[in-house]
HTML snippet that shows the backbone in 3Dmol.js (N, CA, C, O; Angstrom):
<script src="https://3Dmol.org/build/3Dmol-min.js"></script>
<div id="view" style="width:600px;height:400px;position:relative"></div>
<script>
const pdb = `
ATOM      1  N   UNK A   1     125.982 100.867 112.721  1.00  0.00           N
ATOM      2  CA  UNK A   1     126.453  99.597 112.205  1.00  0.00           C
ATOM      3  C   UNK A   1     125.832  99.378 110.836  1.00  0.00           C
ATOM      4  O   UNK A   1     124.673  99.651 110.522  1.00  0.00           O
ATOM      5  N   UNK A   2     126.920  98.762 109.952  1.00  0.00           N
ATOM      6  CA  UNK A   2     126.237  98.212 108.573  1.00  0.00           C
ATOM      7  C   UNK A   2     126.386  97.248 108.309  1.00  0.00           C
ATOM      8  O   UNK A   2     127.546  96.845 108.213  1.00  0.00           O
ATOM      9  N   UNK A   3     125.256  96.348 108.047  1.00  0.00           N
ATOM     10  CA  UNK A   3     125.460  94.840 107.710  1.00  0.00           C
ATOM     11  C   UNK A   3     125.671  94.288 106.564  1.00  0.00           C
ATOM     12  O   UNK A   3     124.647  94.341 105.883  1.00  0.00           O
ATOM     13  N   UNK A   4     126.565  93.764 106.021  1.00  0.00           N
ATOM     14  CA  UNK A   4     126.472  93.405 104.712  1.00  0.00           C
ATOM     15  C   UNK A   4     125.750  92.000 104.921  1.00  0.00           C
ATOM     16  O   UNK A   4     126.293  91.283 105.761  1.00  0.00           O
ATOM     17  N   UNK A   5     124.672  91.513 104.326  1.00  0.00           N
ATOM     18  CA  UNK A   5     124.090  90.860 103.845  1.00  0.00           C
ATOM     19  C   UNK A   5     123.397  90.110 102.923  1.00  0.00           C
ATOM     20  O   UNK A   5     122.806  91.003 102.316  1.00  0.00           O
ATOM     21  N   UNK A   6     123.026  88.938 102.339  1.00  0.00           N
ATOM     22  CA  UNK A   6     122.536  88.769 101.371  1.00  0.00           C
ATOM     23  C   UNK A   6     121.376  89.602 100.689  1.00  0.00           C
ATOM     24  O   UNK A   6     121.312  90.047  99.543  1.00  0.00           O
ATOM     25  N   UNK A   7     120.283  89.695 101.968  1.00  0.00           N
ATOM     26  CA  UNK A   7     119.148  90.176 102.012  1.00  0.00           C
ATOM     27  C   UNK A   7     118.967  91.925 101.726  1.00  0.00           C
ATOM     28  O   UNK A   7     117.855  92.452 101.730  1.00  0.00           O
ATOM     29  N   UNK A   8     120.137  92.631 101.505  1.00  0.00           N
ATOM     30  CA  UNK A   8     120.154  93.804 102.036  1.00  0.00           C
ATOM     31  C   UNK A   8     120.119  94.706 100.592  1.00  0.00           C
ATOM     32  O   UNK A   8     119.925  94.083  99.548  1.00  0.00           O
ATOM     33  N   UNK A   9     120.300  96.104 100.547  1.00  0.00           N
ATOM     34  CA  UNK A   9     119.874  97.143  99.737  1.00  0.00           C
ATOM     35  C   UNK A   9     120.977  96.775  98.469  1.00  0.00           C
ATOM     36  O   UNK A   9     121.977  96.244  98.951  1.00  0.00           O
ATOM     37  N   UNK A  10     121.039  96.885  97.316  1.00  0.00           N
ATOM     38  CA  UNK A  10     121.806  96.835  96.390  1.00  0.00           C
ATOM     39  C   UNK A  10     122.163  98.278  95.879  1.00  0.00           C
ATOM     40  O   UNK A  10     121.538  98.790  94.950  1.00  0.00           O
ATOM     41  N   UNK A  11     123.391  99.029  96.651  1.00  0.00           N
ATOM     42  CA  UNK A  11     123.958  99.893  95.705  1.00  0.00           C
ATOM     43  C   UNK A  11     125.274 100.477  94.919  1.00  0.00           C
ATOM     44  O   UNK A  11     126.458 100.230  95.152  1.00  0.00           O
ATOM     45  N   UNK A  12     124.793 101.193  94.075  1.00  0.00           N
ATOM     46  CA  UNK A  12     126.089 101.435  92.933  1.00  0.00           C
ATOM     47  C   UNK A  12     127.107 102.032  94.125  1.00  0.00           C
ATOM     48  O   UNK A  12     127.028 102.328  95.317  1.00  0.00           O
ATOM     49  N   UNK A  13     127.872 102.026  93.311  1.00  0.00           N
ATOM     50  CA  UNK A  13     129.389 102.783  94.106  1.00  0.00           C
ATOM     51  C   UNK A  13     129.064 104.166  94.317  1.00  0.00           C
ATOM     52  O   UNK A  13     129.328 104.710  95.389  1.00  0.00           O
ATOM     53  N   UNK A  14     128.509 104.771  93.367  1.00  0.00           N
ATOM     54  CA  UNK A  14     128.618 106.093  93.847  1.00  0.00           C
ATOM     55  C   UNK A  14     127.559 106.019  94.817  1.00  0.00           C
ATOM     56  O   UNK A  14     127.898 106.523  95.888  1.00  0.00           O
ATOM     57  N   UNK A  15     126.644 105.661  94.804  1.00  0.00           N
ATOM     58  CA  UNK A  15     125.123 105.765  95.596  1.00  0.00           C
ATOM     59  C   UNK A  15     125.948 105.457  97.561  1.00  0.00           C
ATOM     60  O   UNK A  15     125.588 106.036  98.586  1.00  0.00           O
ATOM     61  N   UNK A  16     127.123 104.324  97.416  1.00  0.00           N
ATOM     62  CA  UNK A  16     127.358 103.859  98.461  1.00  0.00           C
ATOM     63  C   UNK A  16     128.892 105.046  99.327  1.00  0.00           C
ATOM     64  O   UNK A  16     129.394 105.086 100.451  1.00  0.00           O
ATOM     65  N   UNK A  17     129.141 105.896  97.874  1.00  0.00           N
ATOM     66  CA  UNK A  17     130.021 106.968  98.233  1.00  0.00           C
ATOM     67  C   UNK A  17     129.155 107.930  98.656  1.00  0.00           C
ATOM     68  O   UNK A  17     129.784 108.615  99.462  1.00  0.00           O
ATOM     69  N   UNK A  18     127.878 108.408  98.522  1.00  0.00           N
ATOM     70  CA  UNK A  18     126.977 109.455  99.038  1.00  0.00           C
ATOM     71  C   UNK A  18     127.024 108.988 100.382  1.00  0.00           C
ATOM     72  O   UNK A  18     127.355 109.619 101.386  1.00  0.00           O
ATOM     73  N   UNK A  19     126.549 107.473 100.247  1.00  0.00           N
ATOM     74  CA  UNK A  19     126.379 107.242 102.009  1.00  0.00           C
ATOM     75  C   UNK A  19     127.744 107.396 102.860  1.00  0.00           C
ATOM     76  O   UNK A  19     127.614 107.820 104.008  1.00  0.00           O
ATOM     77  N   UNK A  20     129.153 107.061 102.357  1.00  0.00           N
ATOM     78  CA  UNK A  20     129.715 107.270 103.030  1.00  0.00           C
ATOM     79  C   UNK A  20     130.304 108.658 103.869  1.00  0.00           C
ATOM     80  O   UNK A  20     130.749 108.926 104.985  1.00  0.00           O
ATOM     81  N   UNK A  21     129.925 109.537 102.232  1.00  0.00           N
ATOM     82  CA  UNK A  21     130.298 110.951 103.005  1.00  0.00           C
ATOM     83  C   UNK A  21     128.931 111.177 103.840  1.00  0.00           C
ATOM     84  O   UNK A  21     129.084 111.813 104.883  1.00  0.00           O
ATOM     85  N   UNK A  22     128.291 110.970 103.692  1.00  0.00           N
ATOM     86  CA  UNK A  22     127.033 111.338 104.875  1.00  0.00           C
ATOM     87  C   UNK A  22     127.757 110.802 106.967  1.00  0.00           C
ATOM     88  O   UNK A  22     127.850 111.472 107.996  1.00  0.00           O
ATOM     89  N   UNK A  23     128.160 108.957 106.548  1.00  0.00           N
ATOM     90  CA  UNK A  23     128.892 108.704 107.759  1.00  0.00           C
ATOM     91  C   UNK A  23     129.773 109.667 108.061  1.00  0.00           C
ATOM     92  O   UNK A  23     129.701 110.143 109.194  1.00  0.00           O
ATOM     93  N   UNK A  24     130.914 110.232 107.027  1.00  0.00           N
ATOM     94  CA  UNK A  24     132.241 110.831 107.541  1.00  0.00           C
ATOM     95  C   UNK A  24     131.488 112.424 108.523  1.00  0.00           C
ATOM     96  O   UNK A  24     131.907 112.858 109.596  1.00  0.00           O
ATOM     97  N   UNK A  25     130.629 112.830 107.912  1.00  0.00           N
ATOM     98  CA  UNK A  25     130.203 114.364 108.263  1.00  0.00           C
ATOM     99  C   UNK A  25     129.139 114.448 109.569  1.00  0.00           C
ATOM    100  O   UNK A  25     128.763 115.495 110.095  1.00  0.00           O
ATOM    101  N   UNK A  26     128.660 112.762 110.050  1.00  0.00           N
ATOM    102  CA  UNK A  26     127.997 112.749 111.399  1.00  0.00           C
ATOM    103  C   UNK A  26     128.780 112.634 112.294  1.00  0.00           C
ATOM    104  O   UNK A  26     129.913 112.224 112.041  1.00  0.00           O
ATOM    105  N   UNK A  27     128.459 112.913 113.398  1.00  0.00           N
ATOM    106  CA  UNK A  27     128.822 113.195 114.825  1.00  0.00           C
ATOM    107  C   UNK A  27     128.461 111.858 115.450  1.00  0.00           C
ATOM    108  O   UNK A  27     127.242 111.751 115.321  1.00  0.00           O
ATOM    109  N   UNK A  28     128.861 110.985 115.953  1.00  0.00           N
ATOM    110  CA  UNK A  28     130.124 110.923 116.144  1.00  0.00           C
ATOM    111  C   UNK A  28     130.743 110.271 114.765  1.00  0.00           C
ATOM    112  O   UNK A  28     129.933 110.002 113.877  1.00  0.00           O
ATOM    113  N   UNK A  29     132.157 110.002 114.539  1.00  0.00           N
ATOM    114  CA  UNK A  29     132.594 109.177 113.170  1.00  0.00           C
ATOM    115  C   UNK A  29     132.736 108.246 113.283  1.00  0.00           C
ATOM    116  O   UNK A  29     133.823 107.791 112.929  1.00  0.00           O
ATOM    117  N   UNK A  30     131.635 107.287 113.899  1.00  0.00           N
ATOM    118  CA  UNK A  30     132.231 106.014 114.201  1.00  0.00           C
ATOM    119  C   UNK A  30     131.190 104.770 113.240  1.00  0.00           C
ATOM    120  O   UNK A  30     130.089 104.306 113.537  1.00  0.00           O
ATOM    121  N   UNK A  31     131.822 104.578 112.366  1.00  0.00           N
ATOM    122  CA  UNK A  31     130.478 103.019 111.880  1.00  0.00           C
ATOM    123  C   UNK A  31     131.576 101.841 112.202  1.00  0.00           C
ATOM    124  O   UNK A  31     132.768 101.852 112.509  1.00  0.00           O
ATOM    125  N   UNK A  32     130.478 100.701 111.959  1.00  0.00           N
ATOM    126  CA  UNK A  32     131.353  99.390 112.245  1.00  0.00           C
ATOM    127  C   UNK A  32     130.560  99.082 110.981  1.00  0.00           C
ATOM    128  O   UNK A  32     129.477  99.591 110.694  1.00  0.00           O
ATOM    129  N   UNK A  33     131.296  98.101 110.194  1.00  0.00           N
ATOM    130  CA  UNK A  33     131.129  97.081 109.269  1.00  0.00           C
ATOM    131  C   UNK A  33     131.228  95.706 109.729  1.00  0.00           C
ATOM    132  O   UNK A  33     132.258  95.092 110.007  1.00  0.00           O
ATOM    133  N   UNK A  34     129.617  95.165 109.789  1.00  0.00           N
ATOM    134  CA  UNK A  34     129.459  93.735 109.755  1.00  0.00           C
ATOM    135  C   UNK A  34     129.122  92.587 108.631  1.00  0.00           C
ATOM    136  O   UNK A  34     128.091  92.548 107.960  1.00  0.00           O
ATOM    137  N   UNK A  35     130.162  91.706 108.575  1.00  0.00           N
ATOM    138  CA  UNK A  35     129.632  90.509 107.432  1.00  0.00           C
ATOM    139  C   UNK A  35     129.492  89.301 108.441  1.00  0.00           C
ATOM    140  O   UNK A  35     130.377  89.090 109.270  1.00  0.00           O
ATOM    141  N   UNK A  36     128.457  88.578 108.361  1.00  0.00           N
ATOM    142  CA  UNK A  36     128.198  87.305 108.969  1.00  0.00           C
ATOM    143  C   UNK A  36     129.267  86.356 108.034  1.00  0.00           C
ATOM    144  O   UNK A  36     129.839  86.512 106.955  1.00  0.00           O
ATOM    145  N   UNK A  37     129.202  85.234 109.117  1.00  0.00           N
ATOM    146  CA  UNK A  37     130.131  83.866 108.264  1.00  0.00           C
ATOM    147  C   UNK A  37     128.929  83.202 107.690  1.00  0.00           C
ATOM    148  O   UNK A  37     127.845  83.696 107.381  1.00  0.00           O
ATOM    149  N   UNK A  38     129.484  81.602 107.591  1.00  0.00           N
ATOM    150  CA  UNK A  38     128.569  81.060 106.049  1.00  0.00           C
ATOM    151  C   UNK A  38     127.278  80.906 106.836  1.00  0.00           C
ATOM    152  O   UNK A  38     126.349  80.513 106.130  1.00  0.00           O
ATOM    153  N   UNK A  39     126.969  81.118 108.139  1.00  0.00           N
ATOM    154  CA  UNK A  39     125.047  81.029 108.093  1.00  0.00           C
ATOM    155  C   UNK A  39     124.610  82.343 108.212  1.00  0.00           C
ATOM    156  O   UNK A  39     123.447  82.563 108.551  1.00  0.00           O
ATOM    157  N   UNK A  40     125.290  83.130 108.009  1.00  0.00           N
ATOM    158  CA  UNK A  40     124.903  84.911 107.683  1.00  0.00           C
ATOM    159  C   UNK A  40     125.157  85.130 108.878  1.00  0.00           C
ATOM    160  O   UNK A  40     125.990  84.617 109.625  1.00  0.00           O
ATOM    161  N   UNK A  41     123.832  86.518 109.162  1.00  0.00           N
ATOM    162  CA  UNK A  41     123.903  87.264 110.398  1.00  0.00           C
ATOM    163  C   UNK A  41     122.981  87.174 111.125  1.00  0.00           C
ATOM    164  O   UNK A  41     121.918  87.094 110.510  1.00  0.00           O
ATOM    165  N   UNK A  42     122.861  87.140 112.597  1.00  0.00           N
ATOM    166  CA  UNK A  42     121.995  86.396 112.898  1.00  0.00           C
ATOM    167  C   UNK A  42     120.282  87.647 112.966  1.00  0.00           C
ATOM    168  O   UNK A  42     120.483  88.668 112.310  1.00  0.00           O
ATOM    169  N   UNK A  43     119.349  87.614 113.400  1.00  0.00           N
ATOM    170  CA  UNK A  43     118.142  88.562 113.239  1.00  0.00           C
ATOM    171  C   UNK A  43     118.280  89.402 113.964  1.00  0.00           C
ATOM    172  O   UNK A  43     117.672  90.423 113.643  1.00  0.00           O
ATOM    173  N   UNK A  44     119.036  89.470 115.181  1.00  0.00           N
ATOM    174  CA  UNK A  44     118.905  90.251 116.199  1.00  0.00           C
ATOM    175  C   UNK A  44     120.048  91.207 115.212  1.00  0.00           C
ATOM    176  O   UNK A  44     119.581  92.093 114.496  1.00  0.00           O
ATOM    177  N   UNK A  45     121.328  90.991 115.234  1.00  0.00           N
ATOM    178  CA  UNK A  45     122.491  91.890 114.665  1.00  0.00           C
ATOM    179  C   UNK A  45     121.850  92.794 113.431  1.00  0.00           C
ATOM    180  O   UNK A  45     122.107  93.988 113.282  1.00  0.00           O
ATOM    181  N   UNK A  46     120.759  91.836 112.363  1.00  0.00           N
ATOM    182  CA  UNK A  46     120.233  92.848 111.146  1.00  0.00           C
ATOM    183  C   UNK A  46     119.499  93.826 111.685  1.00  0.00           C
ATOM    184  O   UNK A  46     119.743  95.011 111.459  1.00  0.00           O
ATOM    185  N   UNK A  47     118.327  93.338 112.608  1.00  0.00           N
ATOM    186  CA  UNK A  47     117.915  94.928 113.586  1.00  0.00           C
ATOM    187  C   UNK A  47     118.264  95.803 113.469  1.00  0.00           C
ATOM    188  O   UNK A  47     117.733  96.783 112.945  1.00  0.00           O
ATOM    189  N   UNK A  48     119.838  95.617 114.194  1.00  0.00           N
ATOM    190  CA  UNK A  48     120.308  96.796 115.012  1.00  0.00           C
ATOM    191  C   UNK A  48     121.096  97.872 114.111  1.00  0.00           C
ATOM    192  O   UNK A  48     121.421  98.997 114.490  1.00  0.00           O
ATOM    193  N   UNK A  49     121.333  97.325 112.874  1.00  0.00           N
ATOM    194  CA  UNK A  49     122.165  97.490 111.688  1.00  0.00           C
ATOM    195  C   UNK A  49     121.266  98.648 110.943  1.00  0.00           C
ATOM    196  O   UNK A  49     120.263  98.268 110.339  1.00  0.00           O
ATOM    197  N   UNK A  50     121.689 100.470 110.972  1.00  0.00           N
ATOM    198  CA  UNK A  50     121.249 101.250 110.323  1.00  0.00           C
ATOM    199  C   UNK A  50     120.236 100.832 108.786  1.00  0.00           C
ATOM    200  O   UNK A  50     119.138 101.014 108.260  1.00  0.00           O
ATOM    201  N   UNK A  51     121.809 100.036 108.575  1.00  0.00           N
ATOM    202  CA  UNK A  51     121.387 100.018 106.927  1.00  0.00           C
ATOM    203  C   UNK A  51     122.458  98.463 106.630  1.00  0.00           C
ATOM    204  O   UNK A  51     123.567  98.157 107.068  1.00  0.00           O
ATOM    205  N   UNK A  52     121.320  97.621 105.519  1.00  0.00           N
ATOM    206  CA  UNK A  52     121.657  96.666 105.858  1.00  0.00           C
ATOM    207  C   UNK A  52     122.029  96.231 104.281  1.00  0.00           C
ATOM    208  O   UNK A  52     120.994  95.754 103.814  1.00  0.00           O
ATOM    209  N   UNK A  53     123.070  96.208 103.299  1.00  0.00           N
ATOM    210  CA  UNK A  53     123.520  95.971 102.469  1.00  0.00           C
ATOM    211  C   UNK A  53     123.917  94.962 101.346  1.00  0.00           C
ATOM    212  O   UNK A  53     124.626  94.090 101.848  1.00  0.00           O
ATOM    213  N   UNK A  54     123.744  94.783 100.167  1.00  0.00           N
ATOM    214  CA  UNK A  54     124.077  93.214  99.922  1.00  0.00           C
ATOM    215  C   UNK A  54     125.200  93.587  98.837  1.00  0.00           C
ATOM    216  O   UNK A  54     124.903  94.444  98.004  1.00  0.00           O
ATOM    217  N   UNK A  55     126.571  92.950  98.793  1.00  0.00           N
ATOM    218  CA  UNK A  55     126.889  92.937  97.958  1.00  0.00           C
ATOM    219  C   UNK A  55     127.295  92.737  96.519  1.00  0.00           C
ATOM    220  O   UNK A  55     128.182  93.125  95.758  1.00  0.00           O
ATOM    221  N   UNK A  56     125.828  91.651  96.493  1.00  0.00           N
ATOM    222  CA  UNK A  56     125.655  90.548  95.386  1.00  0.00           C
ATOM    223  C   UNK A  56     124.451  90.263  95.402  1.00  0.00           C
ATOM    224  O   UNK A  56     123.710  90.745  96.258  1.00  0.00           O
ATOM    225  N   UNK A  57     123.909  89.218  94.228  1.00  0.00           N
ATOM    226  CA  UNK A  57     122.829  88.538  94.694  1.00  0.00           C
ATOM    227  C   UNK A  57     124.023  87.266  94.714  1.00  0.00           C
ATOM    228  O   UNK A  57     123.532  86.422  95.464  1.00  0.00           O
ATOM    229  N   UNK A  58     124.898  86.933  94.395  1.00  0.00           N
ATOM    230  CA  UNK A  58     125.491  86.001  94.749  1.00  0.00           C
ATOM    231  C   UNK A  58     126.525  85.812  96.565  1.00  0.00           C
ATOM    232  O   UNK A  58     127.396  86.523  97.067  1.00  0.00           O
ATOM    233  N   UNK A  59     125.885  84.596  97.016  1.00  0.00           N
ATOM    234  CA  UNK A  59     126.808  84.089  98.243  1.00  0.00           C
ATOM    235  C   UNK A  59     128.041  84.510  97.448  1.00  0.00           C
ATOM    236  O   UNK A  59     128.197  84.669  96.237  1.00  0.00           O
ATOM    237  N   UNK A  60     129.076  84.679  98.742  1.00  0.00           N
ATOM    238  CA  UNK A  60     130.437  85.095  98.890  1.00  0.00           C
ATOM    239  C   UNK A  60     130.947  84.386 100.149  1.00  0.00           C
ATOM    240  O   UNK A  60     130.688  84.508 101.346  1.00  0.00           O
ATOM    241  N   UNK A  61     131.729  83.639  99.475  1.00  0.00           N
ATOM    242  CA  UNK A  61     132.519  82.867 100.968  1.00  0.00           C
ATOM    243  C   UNK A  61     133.062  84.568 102.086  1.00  0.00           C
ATOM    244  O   UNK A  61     133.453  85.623 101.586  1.00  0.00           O
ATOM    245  N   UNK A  62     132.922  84.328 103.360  1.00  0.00           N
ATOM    246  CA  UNK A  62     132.993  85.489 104.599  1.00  0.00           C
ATOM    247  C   UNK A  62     134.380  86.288 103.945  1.00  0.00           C
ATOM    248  O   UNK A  62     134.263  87.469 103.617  1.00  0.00           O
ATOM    249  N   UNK A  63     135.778  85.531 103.767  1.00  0.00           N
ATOM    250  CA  UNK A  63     137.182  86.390 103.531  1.00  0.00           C
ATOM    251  C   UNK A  63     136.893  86.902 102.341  1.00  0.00           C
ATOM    252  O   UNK A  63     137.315  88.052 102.217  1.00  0.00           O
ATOM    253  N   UNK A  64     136.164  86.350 101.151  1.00  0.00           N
ATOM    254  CA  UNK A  64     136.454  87.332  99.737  1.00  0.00           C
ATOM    255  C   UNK A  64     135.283  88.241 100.006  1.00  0.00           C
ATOM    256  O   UNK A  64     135.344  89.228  99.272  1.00  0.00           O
ATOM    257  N   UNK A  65     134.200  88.248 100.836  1.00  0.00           N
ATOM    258  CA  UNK A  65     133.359  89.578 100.989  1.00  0.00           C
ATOM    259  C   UNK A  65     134.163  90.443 101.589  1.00  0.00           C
ATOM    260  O   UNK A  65     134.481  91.538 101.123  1.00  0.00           O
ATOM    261  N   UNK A  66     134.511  89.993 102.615  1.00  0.00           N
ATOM    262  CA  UNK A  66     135.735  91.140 103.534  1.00  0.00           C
ATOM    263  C   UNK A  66     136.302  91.858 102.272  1.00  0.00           C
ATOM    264  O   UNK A  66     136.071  93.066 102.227  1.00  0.00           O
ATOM    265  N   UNK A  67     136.933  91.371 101.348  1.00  0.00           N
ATOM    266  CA  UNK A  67     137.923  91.765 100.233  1.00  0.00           C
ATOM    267  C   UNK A  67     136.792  92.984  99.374  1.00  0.00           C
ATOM    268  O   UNK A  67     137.020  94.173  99.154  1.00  0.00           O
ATOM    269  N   UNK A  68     135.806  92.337  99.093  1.00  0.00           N
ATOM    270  CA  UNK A  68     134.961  93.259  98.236  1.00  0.00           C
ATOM    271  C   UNK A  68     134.764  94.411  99.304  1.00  0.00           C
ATOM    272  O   UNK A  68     135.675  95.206  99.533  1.00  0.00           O
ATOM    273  N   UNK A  69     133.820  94.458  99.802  1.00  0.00           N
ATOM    274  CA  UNK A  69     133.265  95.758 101.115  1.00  0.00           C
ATOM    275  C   UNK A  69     134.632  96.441 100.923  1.00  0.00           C
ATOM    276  O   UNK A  69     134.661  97.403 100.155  1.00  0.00           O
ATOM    277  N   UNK A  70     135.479  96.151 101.379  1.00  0.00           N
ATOM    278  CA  UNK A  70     137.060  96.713 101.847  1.00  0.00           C
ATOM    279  C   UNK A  70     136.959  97.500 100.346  1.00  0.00           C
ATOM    280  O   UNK A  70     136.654  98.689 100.441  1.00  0.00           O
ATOM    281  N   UNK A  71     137.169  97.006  99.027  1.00  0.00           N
ATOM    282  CA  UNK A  71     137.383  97.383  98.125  1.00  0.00           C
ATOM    283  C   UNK A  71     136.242  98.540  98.004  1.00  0.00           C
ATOM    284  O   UNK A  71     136.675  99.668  97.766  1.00  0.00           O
ATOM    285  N   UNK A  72     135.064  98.412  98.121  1.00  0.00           N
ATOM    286  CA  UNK A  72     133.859  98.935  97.862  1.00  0.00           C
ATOM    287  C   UNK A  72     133.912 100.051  98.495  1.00  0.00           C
ATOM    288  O   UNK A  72     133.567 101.085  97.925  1.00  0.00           O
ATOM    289  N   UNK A  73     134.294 100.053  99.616  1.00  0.00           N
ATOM    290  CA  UNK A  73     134.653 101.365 100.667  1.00  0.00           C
ATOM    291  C   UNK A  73     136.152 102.358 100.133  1.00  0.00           C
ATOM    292  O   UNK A  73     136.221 103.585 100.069  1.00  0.00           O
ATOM    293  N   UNK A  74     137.076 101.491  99.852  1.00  0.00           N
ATOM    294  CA  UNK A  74     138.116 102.699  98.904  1.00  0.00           C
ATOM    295  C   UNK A  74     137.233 103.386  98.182  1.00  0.00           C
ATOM    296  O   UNK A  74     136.878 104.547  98.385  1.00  0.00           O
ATOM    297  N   UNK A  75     136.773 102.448  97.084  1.00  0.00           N
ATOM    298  CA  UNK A  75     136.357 103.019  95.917  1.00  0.00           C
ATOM    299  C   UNK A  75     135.463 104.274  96.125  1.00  0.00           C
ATOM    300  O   UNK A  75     135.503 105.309  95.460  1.00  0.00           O
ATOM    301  N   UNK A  76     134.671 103.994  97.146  1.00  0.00           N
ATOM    302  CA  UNK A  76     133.981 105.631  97.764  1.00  0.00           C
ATOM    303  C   UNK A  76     134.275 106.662  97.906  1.00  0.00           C
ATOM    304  O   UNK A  76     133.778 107.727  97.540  1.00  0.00           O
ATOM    305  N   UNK A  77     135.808 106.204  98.906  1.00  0.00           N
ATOM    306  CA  UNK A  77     136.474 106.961  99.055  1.00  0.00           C
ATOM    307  C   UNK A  77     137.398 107.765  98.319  1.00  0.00           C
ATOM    308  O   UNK A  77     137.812 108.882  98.626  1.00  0.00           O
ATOM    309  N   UNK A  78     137.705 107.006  97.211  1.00  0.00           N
ATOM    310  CA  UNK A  78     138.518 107.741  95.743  1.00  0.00           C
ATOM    311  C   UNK A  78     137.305 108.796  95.607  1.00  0.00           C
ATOM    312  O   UNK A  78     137.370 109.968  95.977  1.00  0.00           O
ATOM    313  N   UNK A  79     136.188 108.176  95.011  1.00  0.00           N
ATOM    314  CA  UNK A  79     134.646 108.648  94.480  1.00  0.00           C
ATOM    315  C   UNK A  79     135.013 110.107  95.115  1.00  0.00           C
ATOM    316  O   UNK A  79     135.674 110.956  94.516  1.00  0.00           O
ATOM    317  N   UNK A  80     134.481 110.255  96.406  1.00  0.00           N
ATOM    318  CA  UNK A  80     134.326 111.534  97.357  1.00  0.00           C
ATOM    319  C   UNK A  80     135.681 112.980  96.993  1.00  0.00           C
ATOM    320  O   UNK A  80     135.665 114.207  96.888  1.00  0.00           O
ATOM    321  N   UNK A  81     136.723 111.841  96.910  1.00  0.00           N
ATOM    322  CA  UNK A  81     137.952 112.737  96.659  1.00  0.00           C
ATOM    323  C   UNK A  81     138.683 113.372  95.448  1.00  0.00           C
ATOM    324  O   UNK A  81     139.717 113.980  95.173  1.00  0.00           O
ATOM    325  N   UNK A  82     137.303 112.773  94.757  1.00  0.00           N
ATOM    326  CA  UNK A  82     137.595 113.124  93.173  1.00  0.00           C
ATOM    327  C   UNK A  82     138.928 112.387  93.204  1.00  0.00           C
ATOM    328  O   UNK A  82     139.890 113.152  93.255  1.00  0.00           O
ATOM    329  N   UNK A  83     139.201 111.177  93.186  1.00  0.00           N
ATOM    330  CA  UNK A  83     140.888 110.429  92.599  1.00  0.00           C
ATOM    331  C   UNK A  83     140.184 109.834  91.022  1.00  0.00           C
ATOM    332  O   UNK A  83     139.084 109.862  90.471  1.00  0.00           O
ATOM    333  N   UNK A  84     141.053 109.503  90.838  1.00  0.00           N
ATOM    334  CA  UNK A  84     141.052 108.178  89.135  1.00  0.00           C
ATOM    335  C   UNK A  84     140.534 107.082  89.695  1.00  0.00           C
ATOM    336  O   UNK A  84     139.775 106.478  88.938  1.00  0.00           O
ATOM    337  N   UNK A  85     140.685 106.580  90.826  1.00  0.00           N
ATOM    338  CA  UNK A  85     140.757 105.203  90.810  1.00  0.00           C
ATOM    339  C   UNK A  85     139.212 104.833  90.318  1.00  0.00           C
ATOM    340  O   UNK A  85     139.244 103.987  89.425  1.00  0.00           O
ATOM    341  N   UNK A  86     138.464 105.068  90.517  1.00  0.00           N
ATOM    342  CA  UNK A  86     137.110 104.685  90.317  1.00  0.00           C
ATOM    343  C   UNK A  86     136.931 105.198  88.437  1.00  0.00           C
ATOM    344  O   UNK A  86     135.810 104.847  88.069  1.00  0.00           O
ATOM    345  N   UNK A  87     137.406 105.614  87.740  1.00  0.00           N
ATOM    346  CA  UNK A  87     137.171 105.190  86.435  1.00  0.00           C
ATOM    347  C   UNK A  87     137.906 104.087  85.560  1.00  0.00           C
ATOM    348  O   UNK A  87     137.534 103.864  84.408  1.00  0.00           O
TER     349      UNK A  87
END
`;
const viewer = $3Dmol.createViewer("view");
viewer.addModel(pdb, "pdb");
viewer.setStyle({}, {cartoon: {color: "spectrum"}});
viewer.zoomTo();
viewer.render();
</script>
């Protein structure tokens, strides 16, 4: 599990495309992506959360983070596949 959080690691796109091909190439292929609503996530869920992420230092209302992460995760995924989209 990955938490996006306020509190959490700040990284570049590519840094967050390394991590993803690292997820795609473990056994099993399964991550979940978590964003808390507006009182975050609660302590127990950041625990349990591999790696715990921020996508800002700025709050993000819960639907336009969904939008970023979502975006943030293509963009990896271009990254990994050598596409354009990421220049």
């Amino acid at each position: 599990m990955i938490a996006f959080d306020l509190g959490g690691r700040s990284l570049s796109s590519v840094e967050l495309a390394r991590r993803v091909q690292g997820w795609e190439e473990q056994a099993p292929q399964r991550t979940a992506f978590v964003i808390g609503g507006a009182e975050g996530l609660a302590p127990s869920v950041l625990q349990r959360a591999e790696l715990s992420l921020a996508l800002g230092a700025m709050t993000l209302p819960h639907q336009l983070a969904r939008v970023v992460a979502g975006e943030q995760l293509y963009r990896a995924l271009t990254i990994n596949r050598g596409l354009p989209y990421h220049r």
